[in-house]
MMTF fields as JSON, N, C-alpha, C and O atoms, coordinates in Angstrom:
{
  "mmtfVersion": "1.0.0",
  "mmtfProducer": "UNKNOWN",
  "numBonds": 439,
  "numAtoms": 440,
  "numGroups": 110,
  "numChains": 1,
  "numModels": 1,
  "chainsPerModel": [1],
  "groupsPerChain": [110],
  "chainIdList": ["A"],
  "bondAtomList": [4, 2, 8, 6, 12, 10, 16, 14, 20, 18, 24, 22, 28, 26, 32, 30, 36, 34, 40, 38, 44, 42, 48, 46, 52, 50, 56, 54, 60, 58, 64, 62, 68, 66, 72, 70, 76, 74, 80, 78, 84, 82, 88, 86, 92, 90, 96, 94, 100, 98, 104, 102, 108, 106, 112, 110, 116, 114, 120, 118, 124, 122, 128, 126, 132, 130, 136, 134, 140, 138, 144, 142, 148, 146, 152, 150, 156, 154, 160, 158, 164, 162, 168, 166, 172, 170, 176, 174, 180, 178, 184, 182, 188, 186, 192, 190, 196, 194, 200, 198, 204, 202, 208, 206, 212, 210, 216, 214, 220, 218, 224, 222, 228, 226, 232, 230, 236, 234, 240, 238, 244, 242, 248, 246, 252, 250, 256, 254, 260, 258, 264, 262, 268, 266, 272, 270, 276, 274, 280, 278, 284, 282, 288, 286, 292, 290, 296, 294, 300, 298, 304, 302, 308, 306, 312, 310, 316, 314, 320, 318, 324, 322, 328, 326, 332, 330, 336, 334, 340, 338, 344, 342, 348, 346, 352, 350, 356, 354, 360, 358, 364, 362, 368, 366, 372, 370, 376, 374, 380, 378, 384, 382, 388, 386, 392, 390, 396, 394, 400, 398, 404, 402, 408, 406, 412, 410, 416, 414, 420, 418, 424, 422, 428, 426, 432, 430, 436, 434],
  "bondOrderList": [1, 1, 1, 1, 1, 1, 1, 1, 1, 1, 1, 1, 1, 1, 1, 1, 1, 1, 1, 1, 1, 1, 1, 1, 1, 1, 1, 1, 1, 1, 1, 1, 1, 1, 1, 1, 1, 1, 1, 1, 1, 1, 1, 1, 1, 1, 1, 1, 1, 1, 1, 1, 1, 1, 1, 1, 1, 1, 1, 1, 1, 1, 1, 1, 1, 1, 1, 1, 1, 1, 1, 1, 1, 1, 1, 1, 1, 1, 1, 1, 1, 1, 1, 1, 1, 1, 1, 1, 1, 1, 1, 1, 1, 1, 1, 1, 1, 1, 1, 1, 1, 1, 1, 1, 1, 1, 1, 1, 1],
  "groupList": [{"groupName": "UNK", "atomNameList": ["N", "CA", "C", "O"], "elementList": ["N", "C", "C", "O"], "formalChargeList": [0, 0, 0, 0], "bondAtomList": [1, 0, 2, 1, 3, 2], "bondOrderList": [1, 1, 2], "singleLetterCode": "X", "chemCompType": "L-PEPTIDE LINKING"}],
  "groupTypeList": [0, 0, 0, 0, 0, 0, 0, 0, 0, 0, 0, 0, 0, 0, 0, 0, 0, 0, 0, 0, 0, 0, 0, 0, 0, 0, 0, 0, 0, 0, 0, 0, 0, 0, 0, 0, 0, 0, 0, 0, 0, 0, 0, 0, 0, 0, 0, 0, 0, 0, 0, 0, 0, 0, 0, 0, 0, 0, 0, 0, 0, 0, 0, 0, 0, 0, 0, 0, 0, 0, 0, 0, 0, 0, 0, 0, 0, 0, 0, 0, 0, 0, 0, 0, 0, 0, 0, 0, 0, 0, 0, 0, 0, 0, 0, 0, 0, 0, 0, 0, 0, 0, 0, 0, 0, 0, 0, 0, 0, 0],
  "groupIdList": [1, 2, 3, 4, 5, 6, 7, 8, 9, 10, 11, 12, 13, 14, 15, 16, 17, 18, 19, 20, 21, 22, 23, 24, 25, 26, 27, 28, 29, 30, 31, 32, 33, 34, 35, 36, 37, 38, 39, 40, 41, 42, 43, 44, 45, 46, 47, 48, 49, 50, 51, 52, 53, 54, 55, 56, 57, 58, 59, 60, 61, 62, 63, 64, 65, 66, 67, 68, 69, 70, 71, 72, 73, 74, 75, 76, 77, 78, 79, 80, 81, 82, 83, 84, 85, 86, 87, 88, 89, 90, 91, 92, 93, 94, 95, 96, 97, 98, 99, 100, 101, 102, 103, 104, 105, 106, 107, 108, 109, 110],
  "secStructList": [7, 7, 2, 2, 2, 2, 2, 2, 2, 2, 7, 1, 1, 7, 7, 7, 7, 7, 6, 6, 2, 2, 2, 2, 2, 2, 2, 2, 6, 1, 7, 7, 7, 1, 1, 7, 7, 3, 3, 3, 3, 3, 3, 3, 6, 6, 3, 3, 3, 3, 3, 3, 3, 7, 7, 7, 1, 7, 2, 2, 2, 2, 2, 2, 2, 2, 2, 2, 2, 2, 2, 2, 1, 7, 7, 7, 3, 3, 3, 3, 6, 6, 3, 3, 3, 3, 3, 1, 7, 7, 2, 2, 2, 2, 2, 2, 2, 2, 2, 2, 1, 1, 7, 7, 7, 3, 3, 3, 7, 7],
  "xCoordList": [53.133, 51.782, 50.85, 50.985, 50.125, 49.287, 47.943, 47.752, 47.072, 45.545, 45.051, 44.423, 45.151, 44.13, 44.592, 43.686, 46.085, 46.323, 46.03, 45.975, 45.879, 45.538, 43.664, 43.011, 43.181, 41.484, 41.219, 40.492, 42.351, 42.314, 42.476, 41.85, 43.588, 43.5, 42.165, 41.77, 41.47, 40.532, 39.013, 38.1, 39.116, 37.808, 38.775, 39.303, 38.873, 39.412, 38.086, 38.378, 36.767, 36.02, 34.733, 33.533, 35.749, 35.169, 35.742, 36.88, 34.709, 34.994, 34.428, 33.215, 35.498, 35.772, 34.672, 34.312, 33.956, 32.967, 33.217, 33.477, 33.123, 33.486, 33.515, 32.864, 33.777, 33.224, 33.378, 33.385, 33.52, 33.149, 31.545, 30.801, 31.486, 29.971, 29.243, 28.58, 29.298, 28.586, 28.295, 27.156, 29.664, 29.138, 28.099, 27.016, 28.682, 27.757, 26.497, 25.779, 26.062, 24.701, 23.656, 22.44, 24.989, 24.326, 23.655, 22.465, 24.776, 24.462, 23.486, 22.862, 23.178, 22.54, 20.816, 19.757, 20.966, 19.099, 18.864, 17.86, 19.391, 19.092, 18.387, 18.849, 17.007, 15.934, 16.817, 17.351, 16.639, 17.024, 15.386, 14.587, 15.192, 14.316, 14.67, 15.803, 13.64, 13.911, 14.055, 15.189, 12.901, 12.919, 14.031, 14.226, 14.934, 15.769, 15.599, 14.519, 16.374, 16.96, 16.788, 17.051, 16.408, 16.715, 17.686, 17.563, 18.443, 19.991, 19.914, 19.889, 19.866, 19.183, 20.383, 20.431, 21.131, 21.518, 20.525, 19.502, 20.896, 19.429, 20.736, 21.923, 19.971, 21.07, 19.968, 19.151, 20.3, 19.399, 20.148, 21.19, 19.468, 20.772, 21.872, 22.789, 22.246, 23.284, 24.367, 25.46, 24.441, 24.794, 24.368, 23.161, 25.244, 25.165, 24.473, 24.893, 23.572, 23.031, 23.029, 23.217, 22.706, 22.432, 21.483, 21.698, 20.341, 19.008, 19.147, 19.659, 18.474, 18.136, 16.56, 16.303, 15.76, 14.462, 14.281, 15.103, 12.829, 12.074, 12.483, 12.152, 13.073, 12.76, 11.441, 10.685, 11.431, 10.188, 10.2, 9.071, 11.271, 11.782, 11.013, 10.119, 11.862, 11.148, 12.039, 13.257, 11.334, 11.841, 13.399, 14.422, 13.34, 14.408, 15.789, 16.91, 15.077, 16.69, 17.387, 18.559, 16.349, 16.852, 17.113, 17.542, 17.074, 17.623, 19.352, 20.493, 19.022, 20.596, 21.353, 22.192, 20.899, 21.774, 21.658, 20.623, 21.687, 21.832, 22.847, 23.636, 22.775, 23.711, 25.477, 26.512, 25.306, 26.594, 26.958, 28.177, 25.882, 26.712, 27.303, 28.227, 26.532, 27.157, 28.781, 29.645, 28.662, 29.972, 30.786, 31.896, 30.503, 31.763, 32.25, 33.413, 31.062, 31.421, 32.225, 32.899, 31.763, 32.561, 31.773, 32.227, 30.583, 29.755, 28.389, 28.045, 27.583, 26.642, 25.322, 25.217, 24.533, 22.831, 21.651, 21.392, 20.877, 19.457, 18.557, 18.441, 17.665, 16.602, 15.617, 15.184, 15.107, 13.446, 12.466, 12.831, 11.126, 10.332, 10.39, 10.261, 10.667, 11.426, 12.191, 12.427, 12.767, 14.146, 15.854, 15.81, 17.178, 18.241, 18.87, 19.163, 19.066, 19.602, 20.887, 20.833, 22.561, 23.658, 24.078, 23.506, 24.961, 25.69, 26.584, 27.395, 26.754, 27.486, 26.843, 25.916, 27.902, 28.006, 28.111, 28.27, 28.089, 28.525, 28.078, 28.618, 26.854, 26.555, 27.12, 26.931, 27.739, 29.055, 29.317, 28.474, 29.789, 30.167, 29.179, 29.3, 27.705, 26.655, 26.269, 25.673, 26.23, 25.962, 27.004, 26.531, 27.998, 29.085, 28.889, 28.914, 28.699, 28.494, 26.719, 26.135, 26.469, 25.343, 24.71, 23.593, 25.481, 25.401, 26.495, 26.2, 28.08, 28.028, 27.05, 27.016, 26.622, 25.384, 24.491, 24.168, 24.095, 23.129, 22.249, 21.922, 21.761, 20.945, 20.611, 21.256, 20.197, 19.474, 19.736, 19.878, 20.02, 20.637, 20.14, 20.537, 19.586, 19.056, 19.238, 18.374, 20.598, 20.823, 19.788, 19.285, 19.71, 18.046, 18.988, 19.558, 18.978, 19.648, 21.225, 22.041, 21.514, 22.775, 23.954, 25.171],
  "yCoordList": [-80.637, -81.088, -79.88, -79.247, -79.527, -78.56, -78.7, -79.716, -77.894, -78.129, -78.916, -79.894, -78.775, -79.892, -81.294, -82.126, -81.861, -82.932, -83.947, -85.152, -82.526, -83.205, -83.323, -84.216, -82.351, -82.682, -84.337, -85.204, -84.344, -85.283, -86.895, -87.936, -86.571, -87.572, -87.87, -89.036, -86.911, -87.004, -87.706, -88.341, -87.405, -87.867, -88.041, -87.169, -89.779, -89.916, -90.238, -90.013, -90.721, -90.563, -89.383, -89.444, -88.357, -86.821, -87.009, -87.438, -86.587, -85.77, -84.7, -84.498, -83.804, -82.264, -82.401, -83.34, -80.92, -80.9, -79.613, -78.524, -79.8, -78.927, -77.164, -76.854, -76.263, -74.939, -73.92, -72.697, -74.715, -73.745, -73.831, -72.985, -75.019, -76.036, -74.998, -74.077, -75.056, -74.391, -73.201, -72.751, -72.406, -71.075, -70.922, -70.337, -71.549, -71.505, -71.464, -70.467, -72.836, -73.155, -72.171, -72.043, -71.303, -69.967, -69.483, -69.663, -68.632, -67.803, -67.805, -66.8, -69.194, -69.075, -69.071, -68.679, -69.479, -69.34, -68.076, -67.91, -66.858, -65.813, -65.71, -66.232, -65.033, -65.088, -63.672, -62.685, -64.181, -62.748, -62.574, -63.491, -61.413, -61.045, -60.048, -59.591, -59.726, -59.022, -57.981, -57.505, -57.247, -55.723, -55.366, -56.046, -54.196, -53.431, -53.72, -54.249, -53.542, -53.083, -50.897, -50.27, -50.43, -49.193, -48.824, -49.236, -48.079, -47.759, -46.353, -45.922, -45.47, -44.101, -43.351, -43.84, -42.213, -41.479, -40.806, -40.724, -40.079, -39.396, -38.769, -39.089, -37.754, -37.621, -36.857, -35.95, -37.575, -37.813, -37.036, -37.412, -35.945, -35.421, -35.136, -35.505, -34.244, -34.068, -35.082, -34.523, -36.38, -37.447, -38.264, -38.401, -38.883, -39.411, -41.209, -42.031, -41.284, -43.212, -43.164, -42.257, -44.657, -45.206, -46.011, -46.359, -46.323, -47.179, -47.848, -47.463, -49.151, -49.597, -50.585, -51.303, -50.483, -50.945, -51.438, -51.651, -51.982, -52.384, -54.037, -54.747, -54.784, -56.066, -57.085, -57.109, -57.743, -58.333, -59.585, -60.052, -60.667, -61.807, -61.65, -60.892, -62.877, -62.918, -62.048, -62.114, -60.987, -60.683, -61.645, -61.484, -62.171, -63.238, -62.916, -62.601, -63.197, -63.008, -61.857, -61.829, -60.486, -59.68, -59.066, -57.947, -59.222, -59.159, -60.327, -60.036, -61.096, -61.785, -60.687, -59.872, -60.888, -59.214, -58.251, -57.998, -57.734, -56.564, -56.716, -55.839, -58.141, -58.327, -58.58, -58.084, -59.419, -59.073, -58.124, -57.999, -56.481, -56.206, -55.025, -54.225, -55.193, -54.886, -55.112, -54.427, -56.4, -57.324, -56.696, -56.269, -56.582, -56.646, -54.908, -54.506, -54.104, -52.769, -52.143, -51.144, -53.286, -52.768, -51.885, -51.553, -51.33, -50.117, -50.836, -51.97, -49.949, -50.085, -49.953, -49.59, -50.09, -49.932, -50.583, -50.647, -51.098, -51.47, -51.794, -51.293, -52.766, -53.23, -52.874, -53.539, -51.91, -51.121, -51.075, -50.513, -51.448, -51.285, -51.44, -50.572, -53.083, -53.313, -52.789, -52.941, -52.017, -51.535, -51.643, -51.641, -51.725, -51.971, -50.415, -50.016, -49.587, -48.257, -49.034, -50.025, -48.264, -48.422, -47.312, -46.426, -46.584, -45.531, -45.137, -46.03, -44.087, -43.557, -43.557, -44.168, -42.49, -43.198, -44.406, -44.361, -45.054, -46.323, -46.985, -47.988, -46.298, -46.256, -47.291, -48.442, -46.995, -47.663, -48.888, -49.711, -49.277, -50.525, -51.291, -52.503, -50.659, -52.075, -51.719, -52.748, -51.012, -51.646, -52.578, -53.476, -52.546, -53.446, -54.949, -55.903, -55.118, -56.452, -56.962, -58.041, -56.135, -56.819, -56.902, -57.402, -56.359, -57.028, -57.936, -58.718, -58.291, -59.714, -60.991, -62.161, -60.661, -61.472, -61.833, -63.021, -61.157, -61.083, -60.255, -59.935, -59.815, -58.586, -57.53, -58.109, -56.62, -55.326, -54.633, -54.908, -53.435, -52.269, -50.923, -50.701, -50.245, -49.303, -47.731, -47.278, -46.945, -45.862, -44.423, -44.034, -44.093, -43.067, -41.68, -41.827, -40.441, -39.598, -39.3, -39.962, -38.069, -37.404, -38.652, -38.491],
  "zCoordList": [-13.988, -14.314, -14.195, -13.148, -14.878, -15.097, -14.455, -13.788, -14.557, -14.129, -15.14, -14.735, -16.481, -17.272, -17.055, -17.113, -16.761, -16.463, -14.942, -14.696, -14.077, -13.039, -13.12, -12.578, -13.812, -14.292, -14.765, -14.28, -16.179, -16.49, -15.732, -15.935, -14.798, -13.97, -12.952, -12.938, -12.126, -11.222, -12.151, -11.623, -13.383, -14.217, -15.457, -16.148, -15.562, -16.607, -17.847, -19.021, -17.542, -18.276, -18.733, -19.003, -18.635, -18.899, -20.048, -20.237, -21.081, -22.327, -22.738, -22.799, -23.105, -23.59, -24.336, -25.045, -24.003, -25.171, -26.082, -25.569, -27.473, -28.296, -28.137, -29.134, -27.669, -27.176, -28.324, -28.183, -29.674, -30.648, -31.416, -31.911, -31.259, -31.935, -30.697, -31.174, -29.343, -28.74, -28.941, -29.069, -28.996, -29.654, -30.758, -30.768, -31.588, -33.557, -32.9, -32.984, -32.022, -31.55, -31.138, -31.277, -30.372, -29.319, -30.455, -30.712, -31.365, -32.619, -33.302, -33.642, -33.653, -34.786, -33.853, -34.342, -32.824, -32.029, -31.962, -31.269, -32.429, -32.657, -33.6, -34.614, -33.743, -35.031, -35.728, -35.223, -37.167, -37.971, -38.432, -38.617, -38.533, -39.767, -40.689, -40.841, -41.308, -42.967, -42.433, -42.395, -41.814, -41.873, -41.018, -40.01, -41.342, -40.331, -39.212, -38.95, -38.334, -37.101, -37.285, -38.311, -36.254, -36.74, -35.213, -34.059, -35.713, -34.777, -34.929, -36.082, -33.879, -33.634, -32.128, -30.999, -32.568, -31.57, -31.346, -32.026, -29.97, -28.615, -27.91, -27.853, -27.415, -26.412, -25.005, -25.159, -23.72, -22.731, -21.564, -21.028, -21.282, -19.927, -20.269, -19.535, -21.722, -22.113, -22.223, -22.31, -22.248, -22.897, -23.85, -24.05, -24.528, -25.767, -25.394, -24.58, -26.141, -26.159, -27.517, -28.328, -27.625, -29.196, -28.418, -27.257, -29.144, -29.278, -30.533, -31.585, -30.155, -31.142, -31.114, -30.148, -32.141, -32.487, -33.201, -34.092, -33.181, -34.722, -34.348, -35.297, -33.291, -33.443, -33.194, -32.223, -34.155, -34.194, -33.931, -34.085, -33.467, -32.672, -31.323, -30.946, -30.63, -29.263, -28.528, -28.696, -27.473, -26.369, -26.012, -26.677, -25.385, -24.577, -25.509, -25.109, -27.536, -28.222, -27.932, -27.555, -28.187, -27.984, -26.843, -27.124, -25.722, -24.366, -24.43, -24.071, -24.792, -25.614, -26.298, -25.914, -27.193, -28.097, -27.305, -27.922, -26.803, -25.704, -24.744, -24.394, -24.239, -23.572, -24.18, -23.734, -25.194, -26.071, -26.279, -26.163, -26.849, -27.802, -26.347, -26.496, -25.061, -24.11, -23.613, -23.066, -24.106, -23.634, -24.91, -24.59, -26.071, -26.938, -26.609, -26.604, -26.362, -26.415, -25.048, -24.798, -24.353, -22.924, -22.256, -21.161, -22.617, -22.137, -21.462, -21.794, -20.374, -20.274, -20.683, -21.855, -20.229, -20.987, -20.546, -19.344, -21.458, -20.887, -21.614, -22.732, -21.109, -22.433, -21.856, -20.915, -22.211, -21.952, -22.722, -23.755, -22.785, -23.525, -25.183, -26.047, -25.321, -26.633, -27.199, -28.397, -26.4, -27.156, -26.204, -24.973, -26.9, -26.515, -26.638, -27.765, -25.54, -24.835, -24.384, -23.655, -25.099, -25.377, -24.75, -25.386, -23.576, -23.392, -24.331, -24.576, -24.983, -25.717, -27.37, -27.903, -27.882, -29.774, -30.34, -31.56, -30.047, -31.204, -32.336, -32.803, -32.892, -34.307, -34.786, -34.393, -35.532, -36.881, -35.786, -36.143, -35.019, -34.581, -34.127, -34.299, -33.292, -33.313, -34.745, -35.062, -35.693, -37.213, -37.829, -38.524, -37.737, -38.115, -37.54, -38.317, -36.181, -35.389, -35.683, -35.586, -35.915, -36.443, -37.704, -37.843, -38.768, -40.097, -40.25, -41.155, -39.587, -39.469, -38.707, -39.088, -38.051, -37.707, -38.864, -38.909, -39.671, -40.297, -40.664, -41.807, -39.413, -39.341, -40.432, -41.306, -40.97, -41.318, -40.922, -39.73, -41.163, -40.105, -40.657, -41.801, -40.264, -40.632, -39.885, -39.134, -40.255, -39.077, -39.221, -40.275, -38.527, -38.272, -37.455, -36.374, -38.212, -37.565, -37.497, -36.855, -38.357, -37.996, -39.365, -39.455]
}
């Protein structure tokens, strides 16, 4: 007997709630707009960041996106002064994850 069967037994009137519908849900409360995103290498203390600007949504989304594209990249960073500061290069991949989103992408530099 497994853990979901003994779940199932302790609350037999629990029902599973969908955890893909949830995702979509997450996704889509993200505001897109028209104009770019602009995605910009810097390099700060002889290391490499990527920034990114120009959002015109609410604060809160984009502190969301920051935190993903944290999570997908595995790297650290920071949301400062309307903008999302990425450790390292990664250009080409938060432009990639975020023109599947939807997004505008606009790279600035090099």
């Amino acid at each position: 007997m497994d853990l979901q069967d003994q779940l199932k037994n302790l609350f037999p009137e629990h029902v599973e709630a969908d955890a893909s519908e949830e995702k979509i849900s997450k996704e889509k409360s993200i505001w897109l707009q028209d104009d770019p995103i602009i995605c910009k290498y810097e390099k700060r203390k002889g290391k490499p960041i990527t920034i990114l600007e120009g959002y015109t949504g609410a604060i809160e989304d984009f502190k969301k996106l920051a935190k993903e594209l944290k999570q997908k990249l595995s790297v650290g960073g920071s949301f400062k002064d309307d903008k999302i500061i990425i450790q390292g290069d990664y250009r080409d991949k938060i432009m990639q994850i975020l023109k599947d989103k939807g997004f505008n992408v606009k790279r600035v530099g090099g």
